[in-house]
Phi, psi and omega in degrees: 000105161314102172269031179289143158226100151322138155173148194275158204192122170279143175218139185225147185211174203197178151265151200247140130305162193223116191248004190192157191067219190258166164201208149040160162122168165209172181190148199221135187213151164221180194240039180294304186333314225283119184262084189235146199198050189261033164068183170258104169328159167257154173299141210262112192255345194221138168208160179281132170355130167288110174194185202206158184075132190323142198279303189294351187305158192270001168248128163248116191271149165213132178245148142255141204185148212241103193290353168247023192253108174305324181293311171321308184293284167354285187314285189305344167278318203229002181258296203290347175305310174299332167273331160302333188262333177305328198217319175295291173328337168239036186064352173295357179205155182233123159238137191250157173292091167250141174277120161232086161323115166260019300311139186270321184276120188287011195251289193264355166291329176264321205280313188295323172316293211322286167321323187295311244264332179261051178245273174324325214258336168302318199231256201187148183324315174327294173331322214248352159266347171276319183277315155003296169306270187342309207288297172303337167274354196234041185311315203279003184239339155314304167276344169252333176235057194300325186315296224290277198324297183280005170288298179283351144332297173287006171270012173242030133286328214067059183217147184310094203272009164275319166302314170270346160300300182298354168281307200300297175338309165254033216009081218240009162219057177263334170294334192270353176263309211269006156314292183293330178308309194295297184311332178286321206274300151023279173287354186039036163284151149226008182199155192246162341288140196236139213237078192239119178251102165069058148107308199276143160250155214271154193282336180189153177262048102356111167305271199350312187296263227300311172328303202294341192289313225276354201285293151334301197278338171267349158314303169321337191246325168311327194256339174272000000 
């Protein structure tokens, strides 16, 4: 079910230094292989928070994250799967999403957000975190065949895999990543995956780290 709110909106994006994580890089794909013919989207200026877990938990994880960032795939394969089933599932954390291109990829760092963010905008945050997943297991045909990949991906969801090619093609949600982009720099993150629990960011997105801030902060909320 489609929740869009539209309006057109200017973006604008760069590369961050990086003192740590992923950083740097370009890359070029094009989506001709592809037999797609959805006309011209509209420009996306807005979507709702990507998340999971209760609103009211008393921790809130926020990731920022680079769909062409090896450490992120690292993170997002073996980490946050252990805080989901440890602590979201069982209502202690509300974890939120965020995109930050910085880019390591000049293409698929912007093109892998675009594609989750019209998934999300198709199904629901479940959706948008699963083809995510996909998105992570498959980096490496991501930067080299980026088209292929969010087209036959979003078809296990039951989303239009024309559509989300044809989104990235036209960034037609580029305002809404570079939303998010703007807010990491903002905040003077500089490298992904950058890992902020109730505010603190985690010295490195490691479980063991992360286990422990998030470990912290609900003592901390147990004790107020």
């Amino acid at each position: 079910m489609r929740t869009t709110r539209r309006a057109y909106l200017a973006a604008a994006g760069g590369a961050v230094a990086a003192t740590a994580g992923c950083l740097g890089g370009s890359g070029t794909a094009g989506m001709a292989d592809l037999s797609c013919d959805v006309g011209q989207l509209d420009q996306v200026g807005s979507l709702p928070r990507p998340s999971l877990g209760p609103d009211d938990a008393p921790v809130t994880v926020d990731a920022y994250e680079d769909y062409a960032c090896p450490h992120c795939a690292t993170y997002s394969l073996n980490v946050f799967p252990k805080i989901r089933e440890n602590y979201i599932d069982g209502g202690d954390v509300r974890y939120r999403f965020f995109d930050f291109p910085l880019p390591v990829n000049e293409q698929w760092s912007w093109g892998g957000a675009i594609a989750a963010r019209a998934v999300q905008d198709r199904a629901d945050a479940e959706a948008f975190f699963e083809y995510g997943k996909t998105l992570f297991e498959r980096q490496s045909d991501l930067t080299s065949d980026g088209f292929s990949v969010v087209h036959d991906a979003a078809s296990e969801f039951d989303v239009d895999g024309c559509e989300v090619a044809a989104s990235v093609d036209q960034e037609a949600y580029r305002p809404v990543v570079e939303s998010d982009r703007q807010r990491a720099v903002d905040k003077g993150y500089q490298s992904t995956p950058t890992i902020v629990v109730n505010g603190e960011t985690a010295a490195d997105p490691s479980w063991e780290t992360v286990k422990r801030t998030i470990d912290g902060h609900l003592k901390s909320a147990s004790k107020s």
